[in-house]
C-alpha positions, 0 to 999 in steps of 0.5 A: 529484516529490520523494522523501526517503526509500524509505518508503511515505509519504516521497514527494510523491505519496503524500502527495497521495494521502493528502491527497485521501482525507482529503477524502472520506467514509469510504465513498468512502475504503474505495472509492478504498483499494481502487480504488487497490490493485486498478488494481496488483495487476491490471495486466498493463502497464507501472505508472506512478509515480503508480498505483504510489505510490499502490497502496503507499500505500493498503497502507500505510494498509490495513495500519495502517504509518503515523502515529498520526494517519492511523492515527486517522483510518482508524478510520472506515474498514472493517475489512480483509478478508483478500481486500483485504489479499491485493490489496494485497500483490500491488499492492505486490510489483507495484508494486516489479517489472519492468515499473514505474517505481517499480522502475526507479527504485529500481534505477537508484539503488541503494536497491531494497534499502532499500524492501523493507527499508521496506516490511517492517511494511506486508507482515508487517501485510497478510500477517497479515490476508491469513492469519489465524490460526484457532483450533484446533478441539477437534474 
């Protein structure tokens, strides 16, 4: 494993996850996307460092917090729906809980602090797109 920083993206792992969906179709991307929060958001049991890292990941790319060329290439991908970005949220709170090795790693380092900090812009990009804004009604 290799970590250089407490980014979503500055991990071996993540940037593995992210090399096998650019491999796939669009379709198959939006699939696995969604695959890779839910697997989090939705597990009751102990996450493993693979699923975490990857469900931070996938929310990352979801809320559109990555680099210009990902960003690109996500263009392809379908747009966010306000349930999927509620999904991801929860993978990433998950992700970074009790019960996690991600969150064992990063307070046994110090940094847990710095990872939320990190992973401020992806949750204010899925808490926005979870809870969109309605326009008033005249009436």
């Amino acid at each position: 494993m290799g970590t250089w920083g407490t980014g979503p993206f500055e991990d071996d792992s993540a940037l593995d996850f992210v090399d096998h969906l650019r491999m796939l179709p669009a379709d198959e991307v939006a699939v696995e996307l969604e695959r890779a929060v839910r697997s989090v958001a939705e597990e009751e049991d102990y996450i493993e460092y693979s699923a975490g890292v990857s469900a931070v990941a996938a929310a990352a790319l979801l809320s559109g917090q990555c680099r210009d060329d990902l960003r690109e290439w996500l263009a392809g991908i379908p747009a966010l729906t306000p349930e999927l970005a509620e999904l991801a949220l929860r993978a990433v709170e998950r992700a970074h809980s009790e019960g996690s090795h991600l969150w064992e790693l990063w307070t046994e380092s110090g940094k847990y602090g710095e990872v939320w900090k990190s992973l401020a812009p992806v949750r204010a990009g899925l808490l926005g797109a979870a809870n969109p804004v309605q326009p008033d009604s005249l009436f």
